[in-house]
FILUMLUM-467657 format. One record per residue: x, y, z of N, C-alpha, C in turn; residue in three letters. Coordinates in steps of 0.02 Angstrom, whole numbers. Example, Ala and Ser with C-alpha at 12.3 -4.5 7.8 and 13.67 -1.06 7.14 Angstrom:
+--------+--------+--------+--------+--------+--------+--------+--------+--------+------+
!   n.c1 !   n.c2 !   n.c3 !  ca.c1 !  ca.c2 !  ca.c3 !   c.c1 !   c.c2 !   c.c3 ! type !
+--------+--------+--------+--------+--------+--------+--------+--------+--------+------+
!    660 !   -284 !    390 !    615 !   -225 !    390 !    660 !   -165 !    390 !  ALA !
!    642 !   -112 !    354 !    684 !    -53 !    357 !    645 !      2 !    394 !  SER !
+--------+--------+--------+--------+--------+--------+--------+--------+--------+------+
//
This chain:
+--------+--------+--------+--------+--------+--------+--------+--------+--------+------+
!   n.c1 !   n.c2 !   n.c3 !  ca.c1 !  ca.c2 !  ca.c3 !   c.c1 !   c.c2 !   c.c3 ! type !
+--------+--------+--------+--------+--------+--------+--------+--------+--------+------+
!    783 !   1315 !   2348 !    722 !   1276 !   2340 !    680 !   1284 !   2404 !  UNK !
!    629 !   1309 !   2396 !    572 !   1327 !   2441 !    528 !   1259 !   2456 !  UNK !
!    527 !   1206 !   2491 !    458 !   1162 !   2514 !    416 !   1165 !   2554 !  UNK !
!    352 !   1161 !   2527 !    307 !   1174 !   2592 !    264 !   1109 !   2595 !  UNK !
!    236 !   1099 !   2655 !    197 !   1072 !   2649 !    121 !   1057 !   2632 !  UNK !
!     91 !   1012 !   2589 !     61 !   1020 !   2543 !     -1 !    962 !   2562 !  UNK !
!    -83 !    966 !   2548 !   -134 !    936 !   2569 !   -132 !    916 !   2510 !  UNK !
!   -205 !    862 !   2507 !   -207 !    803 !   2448 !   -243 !    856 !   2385 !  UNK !
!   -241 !    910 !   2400 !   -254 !    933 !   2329 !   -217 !    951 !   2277 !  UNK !
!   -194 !    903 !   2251 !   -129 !    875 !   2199 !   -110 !    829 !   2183 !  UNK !
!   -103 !    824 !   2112 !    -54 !    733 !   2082 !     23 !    760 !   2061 !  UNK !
!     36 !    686 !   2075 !     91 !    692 !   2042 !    105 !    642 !   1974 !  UNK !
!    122 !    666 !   1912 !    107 !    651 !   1858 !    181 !    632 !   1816 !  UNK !
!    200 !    554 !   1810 !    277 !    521 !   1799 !    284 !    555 !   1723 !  UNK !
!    332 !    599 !   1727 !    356 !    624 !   1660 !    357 !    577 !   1580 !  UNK !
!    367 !    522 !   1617 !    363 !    457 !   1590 !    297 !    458 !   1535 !  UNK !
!    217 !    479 !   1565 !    166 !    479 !   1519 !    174 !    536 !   1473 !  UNK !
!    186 !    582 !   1462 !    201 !    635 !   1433 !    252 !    627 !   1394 !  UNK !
!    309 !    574 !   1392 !    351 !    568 !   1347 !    332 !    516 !   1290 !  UNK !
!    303 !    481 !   1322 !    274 !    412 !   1280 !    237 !    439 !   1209 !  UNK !
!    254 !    409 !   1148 !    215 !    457 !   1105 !    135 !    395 !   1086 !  UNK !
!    162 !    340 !   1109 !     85 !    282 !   1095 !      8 !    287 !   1117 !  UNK !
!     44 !    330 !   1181 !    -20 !    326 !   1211 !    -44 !    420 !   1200 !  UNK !
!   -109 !    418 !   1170 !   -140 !    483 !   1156 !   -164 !    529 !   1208 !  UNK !
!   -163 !    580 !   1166 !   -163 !    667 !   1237 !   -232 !    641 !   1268 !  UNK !
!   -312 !    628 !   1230 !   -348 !    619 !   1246 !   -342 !    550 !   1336 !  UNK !
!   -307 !    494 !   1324 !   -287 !    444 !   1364 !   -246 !    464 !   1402 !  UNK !
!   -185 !    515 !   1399 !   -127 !    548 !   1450 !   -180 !    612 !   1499 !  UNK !
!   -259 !    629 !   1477 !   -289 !    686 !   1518 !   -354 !    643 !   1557 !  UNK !
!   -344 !    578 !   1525 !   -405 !    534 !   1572 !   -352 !    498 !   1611 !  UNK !
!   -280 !    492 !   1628 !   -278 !    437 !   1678 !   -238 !    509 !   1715 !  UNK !
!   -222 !    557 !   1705 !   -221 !    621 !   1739 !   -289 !    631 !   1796 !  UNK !
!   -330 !    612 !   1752 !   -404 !    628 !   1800 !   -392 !    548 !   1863 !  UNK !
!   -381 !    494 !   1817 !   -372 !    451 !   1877 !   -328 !    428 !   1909 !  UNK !
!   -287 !    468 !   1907 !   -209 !    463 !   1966 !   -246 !    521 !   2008 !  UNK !
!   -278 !    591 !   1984 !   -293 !    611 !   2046 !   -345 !    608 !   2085 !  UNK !
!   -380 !    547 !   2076 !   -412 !    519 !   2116 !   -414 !    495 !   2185 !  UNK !
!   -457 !    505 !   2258 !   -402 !    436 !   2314 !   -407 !    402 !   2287 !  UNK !
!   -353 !    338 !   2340 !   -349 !    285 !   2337 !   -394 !    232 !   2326 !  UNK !
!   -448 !    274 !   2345 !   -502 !    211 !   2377 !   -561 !    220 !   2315 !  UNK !
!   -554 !    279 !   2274 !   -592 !    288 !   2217 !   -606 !    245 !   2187 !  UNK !
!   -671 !    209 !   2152 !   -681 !    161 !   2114 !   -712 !    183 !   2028 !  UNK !
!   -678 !    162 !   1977 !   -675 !    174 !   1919 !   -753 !    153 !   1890 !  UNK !
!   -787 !    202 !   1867 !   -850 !    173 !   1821 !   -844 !    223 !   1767 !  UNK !
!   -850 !    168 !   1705 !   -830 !    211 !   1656 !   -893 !    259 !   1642 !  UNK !
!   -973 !    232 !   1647 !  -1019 !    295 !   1641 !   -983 !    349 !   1697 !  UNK !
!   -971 !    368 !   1730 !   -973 !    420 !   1782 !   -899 !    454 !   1742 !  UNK !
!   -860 !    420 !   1728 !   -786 !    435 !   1697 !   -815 !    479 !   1635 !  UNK !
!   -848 !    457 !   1599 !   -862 !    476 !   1517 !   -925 !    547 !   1558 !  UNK !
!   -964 !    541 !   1603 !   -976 !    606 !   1613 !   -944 !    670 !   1648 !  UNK !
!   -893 !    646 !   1679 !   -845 !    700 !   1715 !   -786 !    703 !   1652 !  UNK !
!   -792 !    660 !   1615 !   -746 !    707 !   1560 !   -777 !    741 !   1493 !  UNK !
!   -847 !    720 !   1512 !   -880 !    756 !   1448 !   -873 !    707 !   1376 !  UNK !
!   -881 !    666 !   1375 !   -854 !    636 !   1317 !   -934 !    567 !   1326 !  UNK !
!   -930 !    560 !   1255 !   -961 !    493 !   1262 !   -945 !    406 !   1284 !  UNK !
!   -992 !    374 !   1288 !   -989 !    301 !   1313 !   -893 !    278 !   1267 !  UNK !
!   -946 !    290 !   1209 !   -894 !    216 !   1159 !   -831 !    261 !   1146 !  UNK !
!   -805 !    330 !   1182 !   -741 !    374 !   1169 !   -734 !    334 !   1228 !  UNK !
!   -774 !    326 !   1285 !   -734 !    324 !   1336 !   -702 !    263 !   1348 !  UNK !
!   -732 !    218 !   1299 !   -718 !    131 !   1302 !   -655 !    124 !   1263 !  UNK !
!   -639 !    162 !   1204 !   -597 !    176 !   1170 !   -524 !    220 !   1202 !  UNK !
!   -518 !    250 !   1242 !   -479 !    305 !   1279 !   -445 !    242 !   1337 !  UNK !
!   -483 !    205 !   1361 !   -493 !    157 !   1410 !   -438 !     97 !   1377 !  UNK !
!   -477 !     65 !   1332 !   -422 !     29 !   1301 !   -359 !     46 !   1299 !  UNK !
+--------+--------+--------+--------+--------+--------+--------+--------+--------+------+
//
């Protein structure tokens, strides 16, 4: 096993969401987008629904 060390350009993603079958691919590739967010990132769902391309009421829906 090779480790290197590695800058913040990367998430790490709990196998856990990917196994779950409740929660949808669409909702497992938007909280993908916001785990790799910083810390200090603040959530607005207009700005969310335009960096994922999707509309308002998908994104209110995805959100839920």
């Amino acid at each position: 096993i090779v480790r290197r060390k590695h800058n913040n350009r990367f998430a790490i993603v709990p196998n856990a969401i990917w196994d779950d079958k409740s929660v949808s691919l669409e909702a497992k590739g938007a909280l993908c987008h916001l785990i790799s967010r910083p810390h200090d990132w603040s959530v607005y769902l207009k700005k969310l629904a335009e960096t994922l391309g999707i509309g308002r009421d998908r994104c209110q829906r995805i959100m839920r």
